[in-house]
N, C-alpha and C positions, 0 to 999 in steps of 0.2 A: 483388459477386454477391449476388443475394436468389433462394429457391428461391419466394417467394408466386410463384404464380398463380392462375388466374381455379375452379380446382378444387383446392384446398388441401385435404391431405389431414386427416382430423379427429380421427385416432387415433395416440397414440405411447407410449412406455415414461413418458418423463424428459422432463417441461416445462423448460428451465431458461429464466429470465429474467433477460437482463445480459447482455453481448457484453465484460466486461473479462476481466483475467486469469483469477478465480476462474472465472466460467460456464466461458468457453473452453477452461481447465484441463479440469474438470469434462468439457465436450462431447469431444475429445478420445481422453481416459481411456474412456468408454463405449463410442464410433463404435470401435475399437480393441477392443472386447470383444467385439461383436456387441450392443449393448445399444441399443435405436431412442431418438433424443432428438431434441426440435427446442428451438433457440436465437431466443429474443425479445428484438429490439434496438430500443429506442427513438430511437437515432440512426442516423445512416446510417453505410457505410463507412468512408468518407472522413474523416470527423469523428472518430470512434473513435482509429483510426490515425494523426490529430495533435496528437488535442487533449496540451497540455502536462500531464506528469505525472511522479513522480516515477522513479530508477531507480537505487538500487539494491538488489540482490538478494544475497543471504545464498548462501553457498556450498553451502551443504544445500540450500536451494532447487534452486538450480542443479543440481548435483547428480542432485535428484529426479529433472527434465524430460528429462537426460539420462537416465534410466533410460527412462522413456518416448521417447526419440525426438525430443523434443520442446525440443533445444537445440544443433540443431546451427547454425543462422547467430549464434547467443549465445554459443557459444566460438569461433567463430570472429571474431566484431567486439566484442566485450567487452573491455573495460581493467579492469585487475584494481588494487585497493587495498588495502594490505598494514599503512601505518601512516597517522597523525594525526598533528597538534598542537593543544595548548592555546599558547594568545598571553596572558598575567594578566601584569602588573608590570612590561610592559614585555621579557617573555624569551618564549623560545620552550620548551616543553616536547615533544617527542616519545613517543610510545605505538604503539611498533612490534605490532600487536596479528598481524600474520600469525606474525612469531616468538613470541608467545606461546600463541598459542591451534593454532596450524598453519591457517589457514583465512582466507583474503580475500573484498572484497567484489566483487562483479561491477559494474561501472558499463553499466548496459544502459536507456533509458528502457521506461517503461511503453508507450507507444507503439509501439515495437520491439516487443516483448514481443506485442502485440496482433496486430499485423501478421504474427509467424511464424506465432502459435495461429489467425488466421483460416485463413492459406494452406495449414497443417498441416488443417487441419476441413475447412472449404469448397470449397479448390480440389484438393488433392491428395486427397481422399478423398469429396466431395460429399457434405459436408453440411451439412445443412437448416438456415439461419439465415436470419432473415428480418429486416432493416431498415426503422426507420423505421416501426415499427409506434405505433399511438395509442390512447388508454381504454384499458389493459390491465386483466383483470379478475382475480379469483381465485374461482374455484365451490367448494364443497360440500370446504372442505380439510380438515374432520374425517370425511367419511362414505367412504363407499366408492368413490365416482365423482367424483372432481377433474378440476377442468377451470379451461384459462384460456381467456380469449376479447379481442380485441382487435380494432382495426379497422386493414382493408389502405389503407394512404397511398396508393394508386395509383386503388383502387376506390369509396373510403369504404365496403366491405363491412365487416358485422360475421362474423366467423369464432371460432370452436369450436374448441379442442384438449384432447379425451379423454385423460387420462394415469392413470397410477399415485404417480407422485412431480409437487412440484416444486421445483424449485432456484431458491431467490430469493438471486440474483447481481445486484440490479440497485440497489445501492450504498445510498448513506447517504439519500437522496430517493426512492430505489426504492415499489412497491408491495406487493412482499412482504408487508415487515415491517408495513407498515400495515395488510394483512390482516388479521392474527395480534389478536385480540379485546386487549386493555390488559390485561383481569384475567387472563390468562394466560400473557403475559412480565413480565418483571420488568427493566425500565431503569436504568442505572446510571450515571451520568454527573458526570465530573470538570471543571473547570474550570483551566486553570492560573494565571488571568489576568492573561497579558500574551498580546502576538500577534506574530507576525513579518511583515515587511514581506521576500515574496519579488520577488526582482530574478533578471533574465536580461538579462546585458551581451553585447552584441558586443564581447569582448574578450579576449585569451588569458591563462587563469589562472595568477597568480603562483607558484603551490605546485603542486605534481602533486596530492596527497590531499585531505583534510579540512581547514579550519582552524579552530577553535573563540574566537572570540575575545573572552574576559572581562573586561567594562567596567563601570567604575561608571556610566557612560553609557549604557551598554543591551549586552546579545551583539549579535556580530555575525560572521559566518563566511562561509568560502568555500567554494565544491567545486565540483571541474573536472569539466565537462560534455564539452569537445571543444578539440582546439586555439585554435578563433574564436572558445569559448561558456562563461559561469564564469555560475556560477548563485550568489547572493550571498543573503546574510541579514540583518536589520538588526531586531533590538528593539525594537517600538512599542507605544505604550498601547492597550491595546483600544477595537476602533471605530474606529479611525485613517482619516483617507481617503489612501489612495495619494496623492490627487492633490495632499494638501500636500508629498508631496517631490520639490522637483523634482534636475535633474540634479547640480546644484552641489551640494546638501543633500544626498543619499546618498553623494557620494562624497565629500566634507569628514567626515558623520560611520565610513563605512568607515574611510578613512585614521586616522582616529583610533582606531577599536575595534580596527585588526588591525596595529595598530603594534606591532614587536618589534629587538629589535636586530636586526639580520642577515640580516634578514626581507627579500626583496626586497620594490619595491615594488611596489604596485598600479597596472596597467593599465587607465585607465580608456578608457569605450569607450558607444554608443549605450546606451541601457536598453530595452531591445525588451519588459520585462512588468513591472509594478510590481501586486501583488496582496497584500492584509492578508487574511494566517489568524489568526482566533483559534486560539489553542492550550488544545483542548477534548479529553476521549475520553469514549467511552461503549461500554456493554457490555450486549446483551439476552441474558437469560437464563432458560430455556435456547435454545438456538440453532433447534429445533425446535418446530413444533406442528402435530399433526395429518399432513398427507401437507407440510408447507411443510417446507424445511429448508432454514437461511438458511448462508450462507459471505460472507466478505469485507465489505467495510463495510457492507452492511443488518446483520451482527449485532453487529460491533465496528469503533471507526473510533479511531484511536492517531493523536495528534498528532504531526507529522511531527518531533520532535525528536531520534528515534532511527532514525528511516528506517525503522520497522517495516511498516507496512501492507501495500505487497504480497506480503512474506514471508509474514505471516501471512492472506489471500487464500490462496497457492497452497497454504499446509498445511491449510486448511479443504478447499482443492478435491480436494488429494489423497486426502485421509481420506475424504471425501464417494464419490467418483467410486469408493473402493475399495468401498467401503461398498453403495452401489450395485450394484458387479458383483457384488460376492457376497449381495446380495438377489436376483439374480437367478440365481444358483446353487446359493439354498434357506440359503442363511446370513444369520441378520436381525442378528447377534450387533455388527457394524458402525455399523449403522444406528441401532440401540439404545444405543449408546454413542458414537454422534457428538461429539453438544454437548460434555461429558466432557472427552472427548478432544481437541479444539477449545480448546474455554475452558481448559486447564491453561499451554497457549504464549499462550493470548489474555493470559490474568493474569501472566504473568512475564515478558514481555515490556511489558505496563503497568505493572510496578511498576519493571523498569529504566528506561523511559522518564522515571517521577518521579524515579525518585534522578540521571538527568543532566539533571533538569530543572531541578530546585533547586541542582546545579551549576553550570548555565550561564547563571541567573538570580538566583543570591544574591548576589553584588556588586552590582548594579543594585536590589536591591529596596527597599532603604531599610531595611531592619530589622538590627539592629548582631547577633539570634541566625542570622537565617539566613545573613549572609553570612560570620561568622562557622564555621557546621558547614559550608559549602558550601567553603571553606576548606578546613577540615579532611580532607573529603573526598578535594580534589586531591593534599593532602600526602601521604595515605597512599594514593592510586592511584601518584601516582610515585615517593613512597620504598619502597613494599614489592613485591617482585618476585610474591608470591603474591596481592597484592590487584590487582596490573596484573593477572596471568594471570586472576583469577575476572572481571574489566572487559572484558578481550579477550573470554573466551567468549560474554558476552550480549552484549556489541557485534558479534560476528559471528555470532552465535544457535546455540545451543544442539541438538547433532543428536541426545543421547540423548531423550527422554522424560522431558519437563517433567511 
């Protein structure tokens, strides 16, 4: 569904740009208040809706949507994950983290997720999102009259949209953020440097949860996607090309990263996706500037080693979207404390990410101190009942107020 046509209307409340969770969250929450938005999507439906992404979801999350309305096909098709293991020495270690912290993780992909928040917007409610839009612009986003303007794929028309806010939702390449003048955010950005070599096998996964697997060879880990589908992890040097591993090479060195006693074994199966992520994050701050206010990876993007990113997308959108309504019921006190607000889970959930990063990286690194504390670390996650419980709660995030 796209509502362009040949008279497009030029005026709304809330521009948002980006069609993933955060905007959609975001669109939603407003349409739902009586508050007018339109959503600008640089791909089309289709595309959205499959492209491969990560899933899983933090149970506060979930949670949240649920309070909105906005999770009823996600408890109902969701598998829930409750514990882990580490695989180091050859053994298996368990970290039953639902009995510690009370709170599992929802295995939902990102793509699902996108597909309810359109049907939820678009089709059950009619609204306005428009696909496949091109040159997206940002106008006058310090003064009084903001405006984005973009051109319709269908017509090569250039089009105008009058707003009061906008919502730049539209990810880590987005145009938002690149609006926003340099001497006025501030960028922050870590490196971890190594990368991971993500795999997606046709093959049914050996473990039901997580498996973390600690090699002086590289990490390397599993997590069960679906009966037919195990989505795999493998340690490579930055810059890697996928295309030196072939089939034999990933699953010669798997079998060996995720070897434990009593461990079944690994199923191997076709490799349907072979992709190198550097393992990078970055943080603009603050999150705002002028009528722009950024959510979800235009303002922070967390290396996927703790599964954080879409979690922290949908608390940016939450905050955003409330934030919103009550700017438009004469309360700016939201809006004004967004960033704030935002960046407190952005930063605690980046600095859990480094401390399991140099966990799941310090045997492999070569340096006799980090493998050494990274070490250290696991001994006292599994020997102290009070050190598992404070691991469980940021591993399944944190519902008070970071």
């Amino acid at each position: 569904m796209s509502s362009t046509t040949s008279l497009p209307r030029t005026r709304t409340d809330v521009v948002i740009v980006g069609a993933g969770p955060a905007g959609l969250t975001v669109a939603n929450l407003l349409r739902a208040a009586g508050v007018d938005c339109v959503v600008l999507e640089a791909e089309s439906r289709e595309f959205i809706e499959q492209r491969p992404r990560a899933g899983f979801m933090e149970e506060w999350a979930v949670r949240a949507l649920e309070r909105h309305g906005l999770a009823g096909r996600l408890l109902e098709r969701a598998a829930t994950q409750g514990e882990f293991e580490f695989r180091f020495d050859g053994e298996r270690h368990t970290v039953r983290t639902a009995e510690l912290s009370g709170r599992r993780h929802f295995v939902y992909p990102q793509p699902l997720l996108v597909t309810d928040l359109l049907a939820s917007y678009a089709d059950a409610t009619g609204g306005d999102v428009r696909f496949g839009v091109r040159d997206v612009r940002l106008h006058d986003i310090d003064g009084e009259r903001p405006a984005v303007s973009y051109t319709d794929p269908a017509t090569g028309d250039r089009h105008r949209l009058a707003c009061d806010v906008i919502a730049g939702c539209d990810g880590a390449r987005g145009v938002t953020r690149a609006a926003i003048p340099a001497d006025r955010a501030v960028l922050t950005r870590h490196d971890h440097g190594v990368a991971w070599l993500a795999l997606l096998a046709e093959a049914p996964p050996s473990a039901d949860g997580v498996v973390f697997g600690i090699h002086e060879r590289g990490f390397g880990a599993q997590m069960a996607r679906s009966p037919e589908v195990t989505r795999y992890y493998l340690q490579v040097a930055p810059g890697e090309d996928a295309g030196n591993w072939s089939h034999s090479r990933v699953w010669s060195e798997l079998h060996i990263r995720l070897a434990a006693a009593g461990a079944p074994p690994l199923t191997e199966g076709p490799l349907i996706e072979k992709v190198v992520l550097d393992m990078h994050n970055y943080v603009v701050e603050p999150m705002v500037h002028g009528r722009v206010y950024l959510a979800g990876d235009a303002a922070h993007l967390v290396a996927p080693i703790a599964a954080k990113g879409m979690n922290l997308a949908i608390n940016d959108a939450l905050l955003l979207g409330d934030a919103l309504i009550a700017h438009y019921r004469g309360d700016d006190s939201g809006l004004a404390g967004y960033s704030q607000a935002c960046l407190r889970r952005v930063w605690q959930y980046l600095e859990f990410s480094q401390w399991l990063s140099e966990v799941l990286h310090g045997a492999s690194s070569g340096d006799r101190f980090q493998a050494g504390t990274a070490r250290a670390r696991l001994r006292r996650l599994l020997g102290s009942e009070s050190a598992a419980k404070a691991f469980a709660g940021l591993y399944l995030g944190e519902e008070a107020d970071l």
